[in-house]
C-alpha positions in Angstrom: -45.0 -75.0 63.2 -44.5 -73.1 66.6 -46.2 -70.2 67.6 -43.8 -69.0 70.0 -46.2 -69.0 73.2 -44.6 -69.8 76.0 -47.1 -71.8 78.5 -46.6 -73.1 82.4 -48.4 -76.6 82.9 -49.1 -77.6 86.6 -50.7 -80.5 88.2 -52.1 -79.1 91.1 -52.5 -81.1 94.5 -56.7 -82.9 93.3 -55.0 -84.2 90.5 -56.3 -81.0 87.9 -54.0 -79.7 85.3 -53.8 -75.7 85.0 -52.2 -73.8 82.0 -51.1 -70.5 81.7 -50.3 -68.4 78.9 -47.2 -66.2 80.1 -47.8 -63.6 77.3 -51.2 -62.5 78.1 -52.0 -63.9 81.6 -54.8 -66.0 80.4 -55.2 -69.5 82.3 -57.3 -72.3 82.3 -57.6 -76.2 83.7 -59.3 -79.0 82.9 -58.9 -82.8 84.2 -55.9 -84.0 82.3 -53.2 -81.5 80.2 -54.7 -82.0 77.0 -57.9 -80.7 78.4 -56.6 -77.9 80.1 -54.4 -77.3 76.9 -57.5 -76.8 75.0 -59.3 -74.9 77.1 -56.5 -72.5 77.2 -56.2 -72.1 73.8 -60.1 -71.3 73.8 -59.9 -68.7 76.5 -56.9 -67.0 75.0 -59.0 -66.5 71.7 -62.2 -65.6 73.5 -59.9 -63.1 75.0 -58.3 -61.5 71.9 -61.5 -61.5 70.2 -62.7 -59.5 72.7 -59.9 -57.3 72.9 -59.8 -57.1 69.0 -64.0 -55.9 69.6 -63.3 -53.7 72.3 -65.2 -55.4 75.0 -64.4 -57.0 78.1 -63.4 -60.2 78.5 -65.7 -62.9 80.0 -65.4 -62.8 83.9 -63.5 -66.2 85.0 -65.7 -69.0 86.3 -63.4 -71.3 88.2 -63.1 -71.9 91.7 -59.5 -71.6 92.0 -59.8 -67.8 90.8 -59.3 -65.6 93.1 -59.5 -62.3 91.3 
């Protein structure tokens, strides 16, 4: 069953694997794409649920951030 998200997977240059959701902006990584697969899928819910409670979503903790 597909839930229509569309996400970008790249390996970026020290061998890490980031993955963006293109509908709401949220990205993650981790060390190989299933990893950064699921930690995508647990920041995009950390990020609705917030949303859904009217609070601010957690402040990203990776060093690649540049916000």
């Amino acid at each position: 069953m597909s839930t229509g998200r569309e996400i970008r997977l790249i390996q970026e240059d020290d061998g890490w694997w980031s993955a963006i959701d293109e509908e709401t902006g949220v990205a993650s990584q981790g060390p190989t794409r299933t990893e950064a697969l699921e930690n995508l899928d647990e920041a995009v819910e950390v990020t609705r649920e917030a949303t859904e409670a009217d609070t601010e979503a957690p402040e990203p903790d990776a060093p690649w951030f540049d916000g």
